[in-house]
C-alpha positions as a printed Julia matrix, in Angstrom:
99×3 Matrix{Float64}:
  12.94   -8.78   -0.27
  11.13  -11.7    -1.95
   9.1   -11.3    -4.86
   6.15  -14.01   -5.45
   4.3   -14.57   -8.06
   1.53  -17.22   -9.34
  -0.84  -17.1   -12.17
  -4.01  -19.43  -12.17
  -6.32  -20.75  -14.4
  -9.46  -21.48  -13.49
 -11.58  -24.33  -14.25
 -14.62  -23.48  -17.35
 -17.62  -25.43  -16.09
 -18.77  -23.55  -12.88
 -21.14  -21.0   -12.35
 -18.77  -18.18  -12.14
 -16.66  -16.95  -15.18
 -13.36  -17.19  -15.08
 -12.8   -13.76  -14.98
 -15.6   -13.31  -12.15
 -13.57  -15.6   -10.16
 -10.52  -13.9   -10.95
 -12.09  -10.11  -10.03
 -13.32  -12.08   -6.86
  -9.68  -13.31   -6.24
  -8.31   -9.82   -6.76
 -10.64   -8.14   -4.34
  -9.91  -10.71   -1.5
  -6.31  -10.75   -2.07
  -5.65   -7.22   -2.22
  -7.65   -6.89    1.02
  -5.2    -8.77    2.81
  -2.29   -6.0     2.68
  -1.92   -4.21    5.83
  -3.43   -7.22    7.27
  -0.75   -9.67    7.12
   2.91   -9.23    8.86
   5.27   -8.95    6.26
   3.71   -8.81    3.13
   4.81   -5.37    1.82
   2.73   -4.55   -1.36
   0.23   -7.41   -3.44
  -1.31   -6.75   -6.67
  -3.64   -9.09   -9.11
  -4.08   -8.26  -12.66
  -6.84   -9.96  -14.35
  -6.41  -11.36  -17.4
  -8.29   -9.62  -20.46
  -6.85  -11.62  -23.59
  -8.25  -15.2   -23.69
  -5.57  -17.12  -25.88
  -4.74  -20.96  -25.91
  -1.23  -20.11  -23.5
  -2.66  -17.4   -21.34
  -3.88  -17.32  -17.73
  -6.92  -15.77  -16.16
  -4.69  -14.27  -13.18
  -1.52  -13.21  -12.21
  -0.77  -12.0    -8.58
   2.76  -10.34   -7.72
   2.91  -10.51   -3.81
   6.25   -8.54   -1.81
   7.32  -10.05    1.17
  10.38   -8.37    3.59
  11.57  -12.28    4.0
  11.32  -15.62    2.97
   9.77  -16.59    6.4
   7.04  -13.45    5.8
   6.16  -15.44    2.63
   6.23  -18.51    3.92
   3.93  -17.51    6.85
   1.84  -15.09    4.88
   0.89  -18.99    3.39
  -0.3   -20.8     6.13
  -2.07  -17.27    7.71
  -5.25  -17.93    8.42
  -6.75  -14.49    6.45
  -4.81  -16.05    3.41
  -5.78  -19.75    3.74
  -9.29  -18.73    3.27
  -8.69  -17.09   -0.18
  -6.59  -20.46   -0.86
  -9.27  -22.43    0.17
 -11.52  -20.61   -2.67
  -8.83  -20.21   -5.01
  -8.08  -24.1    -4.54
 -12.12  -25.09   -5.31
 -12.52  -22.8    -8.77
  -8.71  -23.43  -10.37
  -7.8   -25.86  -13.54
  -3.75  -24.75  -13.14
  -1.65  -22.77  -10.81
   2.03  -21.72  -11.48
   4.36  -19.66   -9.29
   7.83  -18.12   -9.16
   9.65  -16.75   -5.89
  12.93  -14.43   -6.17
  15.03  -12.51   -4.68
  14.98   -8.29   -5.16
């Protein structure tokens, strides 16, 4: 099983709030399970301590392979959320691993 996991900050001069974007990034992420071959269990946790180190958003995404993840990424469903994700964020960081 591979573990993935990114945290995003997003950018402070739109018309959202950070945290709205990340709620709206948690709701359309979290839709996608059951939706997406492979992709075994998803969460996003939304930040709720603004400090000078921390991020607005942290997902933790379970895949059965590294070719699930992989293709989870370029799915269609998922490259919308990118796509919106990709408009609103300032930084992005990520970690995959082995379970």
């Amino acid at each position: 099983m591979i573990r993935h996991v990114v945290m995003w900050k997003f950018r402070r001069d739109l018309e959202e709030t950070p945290q709205q974007v990340a709620l709206q990034m948690k709701s359309r992420l979290e839709a996608l399970k059951g939706n997406i071959d492979g992709l075994l269990a998803i969460e996003v946790g939304v930040n709720i301590k603004e400090t000078a180190s921390s991020y607005d958003a942290v997902l933790t995404a379970d895949f059965t392979s590294f070719e699930a993840m992989e293709a989870y990424k370029v799915n269609p469903l998922h490259v919308v959320v990118s796509d919106y994700c990709q408009e609103r964020r300032l930084e992005r960081v990520d970690v995959d691993y082995e379970v």
